[in-house]
C-alpha positions in Angstrom: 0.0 0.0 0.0 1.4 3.4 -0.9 1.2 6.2 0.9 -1.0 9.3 0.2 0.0 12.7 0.2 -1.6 13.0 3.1 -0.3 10.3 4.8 3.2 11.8 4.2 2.3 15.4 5.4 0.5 13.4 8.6 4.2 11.6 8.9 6.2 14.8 8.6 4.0 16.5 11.3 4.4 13.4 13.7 8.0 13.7 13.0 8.2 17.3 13.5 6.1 16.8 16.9 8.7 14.2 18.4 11.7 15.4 17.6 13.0 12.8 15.8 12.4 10.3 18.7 10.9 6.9 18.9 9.9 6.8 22.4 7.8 10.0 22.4 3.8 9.5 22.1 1.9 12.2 20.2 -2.3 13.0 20.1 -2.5 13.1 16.3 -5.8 15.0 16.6 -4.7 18.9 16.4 -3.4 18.2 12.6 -7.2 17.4 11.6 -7.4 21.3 12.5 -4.0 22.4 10.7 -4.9 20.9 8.0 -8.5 21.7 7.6 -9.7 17.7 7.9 -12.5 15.2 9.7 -10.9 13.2 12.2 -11.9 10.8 9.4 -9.5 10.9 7.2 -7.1 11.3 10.3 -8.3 7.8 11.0 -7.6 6.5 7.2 -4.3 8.4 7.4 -2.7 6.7 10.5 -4.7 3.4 9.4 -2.3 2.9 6.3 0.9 4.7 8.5 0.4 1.7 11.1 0.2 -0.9 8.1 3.2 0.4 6.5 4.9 0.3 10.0 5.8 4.0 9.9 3.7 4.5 13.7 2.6 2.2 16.1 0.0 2.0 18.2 -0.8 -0.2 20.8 -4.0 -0.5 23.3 -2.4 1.6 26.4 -2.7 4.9 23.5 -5.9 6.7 23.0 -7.5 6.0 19.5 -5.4 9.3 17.6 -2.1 8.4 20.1 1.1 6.7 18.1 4.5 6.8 18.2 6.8 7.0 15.4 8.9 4.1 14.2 13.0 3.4 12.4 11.3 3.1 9.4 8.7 6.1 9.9 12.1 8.1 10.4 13.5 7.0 7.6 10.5 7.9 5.2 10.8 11.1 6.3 14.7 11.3 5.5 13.8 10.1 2.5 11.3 13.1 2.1 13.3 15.5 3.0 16.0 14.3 0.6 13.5 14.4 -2.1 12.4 18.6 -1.1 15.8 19.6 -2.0 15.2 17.8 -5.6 14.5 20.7 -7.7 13.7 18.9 -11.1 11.7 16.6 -9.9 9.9 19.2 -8.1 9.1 21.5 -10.7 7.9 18.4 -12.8 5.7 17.6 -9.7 4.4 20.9 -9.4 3.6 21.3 -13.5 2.3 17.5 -13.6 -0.1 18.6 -10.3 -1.7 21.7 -12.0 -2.3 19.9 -15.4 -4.4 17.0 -13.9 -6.0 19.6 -11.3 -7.2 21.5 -14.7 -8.4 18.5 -16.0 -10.8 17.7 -13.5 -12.3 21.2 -13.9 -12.5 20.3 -17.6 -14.5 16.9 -17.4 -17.0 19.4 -15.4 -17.1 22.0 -18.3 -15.7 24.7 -15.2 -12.5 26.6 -14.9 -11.1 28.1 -11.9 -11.1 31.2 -10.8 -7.6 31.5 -10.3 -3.8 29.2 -9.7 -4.2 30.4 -6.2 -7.3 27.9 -6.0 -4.9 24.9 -6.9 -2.7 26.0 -3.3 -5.8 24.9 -0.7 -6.8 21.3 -2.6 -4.9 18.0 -1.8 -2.8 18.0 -4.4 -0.5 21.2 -3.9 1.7 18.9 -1.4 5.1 17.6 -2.4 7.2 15.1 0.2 4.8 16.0 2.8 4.7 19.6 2.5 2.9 22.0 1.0 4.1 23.5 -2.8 4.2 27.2 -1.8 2.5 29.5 -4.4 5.6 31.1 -6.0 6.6 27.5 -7.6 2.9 27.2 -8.2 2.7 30.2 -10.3 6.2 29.4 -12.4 5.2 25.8 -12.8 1.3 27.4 -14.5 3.9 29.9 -16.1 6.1 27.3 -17.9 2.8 25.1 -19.2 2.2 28.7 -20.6 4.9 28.8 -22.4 4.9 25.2 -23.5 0.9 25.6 -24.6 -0.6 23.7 -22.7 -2.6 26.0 -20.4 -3.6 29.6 -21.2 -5.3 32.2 -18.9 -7.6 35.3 -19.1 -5.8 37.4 -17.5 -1.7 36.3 -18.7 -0.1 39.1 -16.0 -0.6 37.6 -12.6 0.2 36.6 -10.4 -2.5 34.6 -9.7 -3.1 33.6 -12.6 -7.3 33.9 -13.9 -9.2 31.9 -15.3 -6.8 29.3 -16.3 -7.4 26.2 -18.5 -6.1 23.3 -20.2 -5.2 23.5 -24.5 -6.1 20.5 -26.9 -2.0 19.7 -25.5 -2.8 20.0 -22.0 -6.0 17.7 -22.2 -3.2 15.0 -24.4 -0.6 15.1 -21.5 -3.5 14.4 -18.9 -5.7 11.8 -20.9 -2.0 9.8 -21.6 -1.4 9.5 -18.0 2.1 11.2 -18.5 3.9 13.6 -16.4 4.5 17.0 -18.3 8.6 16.1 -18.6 6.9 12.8 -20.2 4.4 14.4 -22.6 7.2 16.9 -24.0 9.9 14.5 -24.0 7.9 12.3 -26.1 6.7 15.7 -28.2 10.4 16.0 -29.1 10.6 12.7 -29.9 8.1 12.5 -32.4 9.5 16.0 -34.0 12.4 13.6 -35.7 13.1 10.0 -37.1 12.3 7.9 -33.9 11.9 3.7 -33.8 11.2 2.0 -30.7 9.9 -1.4 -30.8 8.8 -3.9 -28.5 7.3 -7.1 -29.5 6.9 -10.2 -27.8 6.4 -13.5 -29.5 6.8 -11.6 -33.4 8.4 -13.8 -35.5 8.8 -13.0 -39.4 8.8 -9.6 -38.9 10.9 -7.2 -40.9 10.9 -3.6 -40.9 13.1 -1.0 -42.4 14.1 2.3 -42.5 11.4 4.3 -40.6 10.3 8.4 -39.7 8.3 8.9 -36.4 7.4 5.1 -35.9 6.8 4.0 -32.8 5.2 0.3 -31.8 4.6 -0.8 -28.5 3.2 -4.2 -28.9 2.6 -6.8 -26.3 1.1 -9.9 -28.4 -1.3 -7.8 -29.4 -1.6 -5.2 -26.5 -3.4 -1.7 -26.6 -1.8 -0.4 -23.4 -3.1 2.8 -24.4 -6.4 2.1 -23.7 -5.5 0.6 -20.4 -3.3 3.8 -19.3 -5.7 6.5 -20.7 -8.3 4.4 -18.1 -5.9 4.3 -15.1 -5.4 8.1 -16.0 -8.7 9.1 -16.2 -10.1 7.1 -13.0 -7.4 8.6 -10.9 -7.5 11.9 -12.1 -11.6 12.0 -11.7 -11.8 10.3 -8.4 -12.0 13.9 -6.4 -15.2 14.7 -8.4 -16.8 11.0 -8.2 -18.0 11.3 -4.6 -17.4 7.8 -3.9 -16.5 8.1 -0.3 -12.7 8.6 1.7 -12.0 4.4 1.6 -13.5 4.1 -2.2 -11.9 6.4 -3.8 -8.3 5.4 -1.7 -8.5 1.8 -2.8 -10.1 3.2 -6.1 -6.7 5.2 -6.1 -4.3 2.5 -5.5 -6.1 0.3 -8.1 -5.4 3.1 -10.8 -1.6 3.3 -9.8 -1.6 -0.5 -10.1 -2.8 -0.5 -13.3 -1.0 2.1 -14.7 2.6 0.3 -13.2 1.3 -2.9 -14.6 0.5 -1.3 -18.5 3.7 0.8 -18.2 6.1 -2.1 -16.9 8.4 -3.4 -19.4 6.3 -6.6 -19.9 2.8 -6.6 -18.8 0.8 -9.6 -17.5 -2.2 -9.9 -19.2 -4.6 -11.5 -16.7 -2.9 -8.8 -14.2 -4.1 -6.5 -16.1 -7.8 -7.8 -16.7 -8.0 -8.4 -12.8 -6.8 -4.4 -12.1 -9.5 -3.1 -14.9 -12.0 -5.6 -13.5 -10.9 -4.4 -9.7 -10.8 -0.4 -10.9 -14.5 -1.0 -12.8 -16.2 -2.5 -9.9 -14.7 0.4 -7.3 -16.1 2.8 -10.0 -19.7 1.5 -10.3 -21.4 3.5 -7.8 -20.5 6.8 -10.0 -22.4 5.3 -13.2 -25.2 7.4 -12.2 -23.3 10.8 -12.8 -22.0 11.9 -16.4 -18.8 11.7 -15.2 -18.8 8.4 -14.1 -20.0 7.4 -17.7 -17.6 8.6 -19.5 -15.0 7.1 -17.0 -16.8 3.8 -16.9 -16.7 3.8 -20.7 -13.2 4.2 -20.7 -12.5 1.1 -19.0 -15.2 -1.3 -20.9 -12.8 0.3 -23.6 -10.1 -1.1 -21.7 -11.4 -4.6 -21.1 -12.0 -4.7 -24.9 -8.0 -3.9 -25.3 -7.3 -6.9 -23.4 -10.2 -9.4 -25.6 
């Protein structure tokens, strides 16, 4: 089980609270006011913290009491490590914003403005929250690169911000933005990348912008514009805080299973078939359709 962002920020509070120390107990409850949450999600939070043996908790605490443990401090190194990573960051940051976008365009809405993007779930990187100056020179850069544009260019905040035709792409791919553009430049010149498995008699020559990703006969695409699209619409599905979690960590499964360098294909049907039946109760919106669609679009990949 991986842990959610705010699972890490719940972590790096913890830390922060003890010092560092393993023998220290903290009450876990004041973050649910820090960070503006039920007691809830608190619960879910330190639920998957205690299963990943980064807390402990035993019956002599009260219900939000733990303690942190070797490898809780060591997750938080790790975080801290990966703060300092400016690249990966910024790609972060730029990846964050396009997929926030994307769930105002499913809903035919736009934002009022970047600053908006700051108080939602999603502006927190290694436990912490992105602070709006990186937020406004990440939505400055997809500028640049076309895949956002803005009413009102001279921010900051930026108004009324929205997703291009290339912006929508690098969301509905499932890609990060370095991803997308990398692969953009790729396809500018001659490129040939080729994976086949079980091709025998095949002979192919000189090519320009080919690429074929073929698994015995494989749409991954299909299977990672799904994963995608599920994950990216789970904050507008309203299925519930442990639905759309386990909804969340089905769409990351699938997405490392289609993406992996050879993919299982019963793995795969048991992840769309996992991911579909987390997804049913939102067949009543139009959201959920079109999500829901996506995936009997997926299981047809895999026929």
């Amino acid at each position: 089980m991986a842990l959610r962002t705010f699972d890490l920020a719940l972590l790096c509070w913890i830390y922060e609270q003890v010092e560092g120390q393993t023998t220290m107990i903290v009450d876990a409850a004041p973050w649910c006011g820090e960070m503006g949450k039920g007691e809830d999600v608190l619960r879910l939070a330190l639920e998957r913290l205690e299963a990943e043996h980064c807390i402990d908790r035993d019956d002599s605490m009260a219900e939000l009491e733990c303690s942190m443990t070797l490898t809780g401090l060591d997750t938080v190194s790790e975080a801290m490590k990966r703060r300092t990573d400016a690249p990966a960051r910024s790609n972060f940051t730029r990846t964050a914003l396009v997929r926030w976008l994307y769930r105002y365009y499913l809903k035919g809405q736009t934002p009022v403005t970047t600053e908006l993007f700051c108080q939602t779930r999603s502006a927190f990187y290694a436990g912490t929250p992105l602070r709006p100056g990186e937020v406004e020179r990440a939505a400055r850069y997809l500028m640049d690169k076309g895949l956002i544009v803005a009413l009102d260019e001279f921010g900051p905040p930026l108004r009324n911000p929205e997703l291009t035709s290339r912006g929508i792409d690098c969301a509905e791919k499932g890609l990060t933005v370095s991803e997308f553009l990398a692969a953009d430049d790729r396809s500018a010149g001659p490129t040939f990348h080729v994976h086949m498995t079980d091709a025998q008699g095949v002979i192919i020559g000189t090519q320009t912008g080919f690429t074929q990703n073929n698994t015995a006969g494989l749409d991954v695409a299909q299977l990672t514009h799904f994963a995608g699209l599920a994950r990216q619409s789970l904050p507008a599905l309203a299925l519930g805080v442990e639905a759309e979690a386990a909804a969340a960590d089905q769409a990351e499964a699938l997405h490392a299973e289609a993406t992996s360098g050879a993919p299982d294909r019963s793995r795969l049907r048991r992840l769309v078939d996992s991911l579909l039946a987390s997804l049913a109760p939102a067949a009543g919106t139009a959201l959920g359709q079109v999500v829901l669609e996506a995936g009997h679009q997926a299981v047809a990949a895999l026929q």
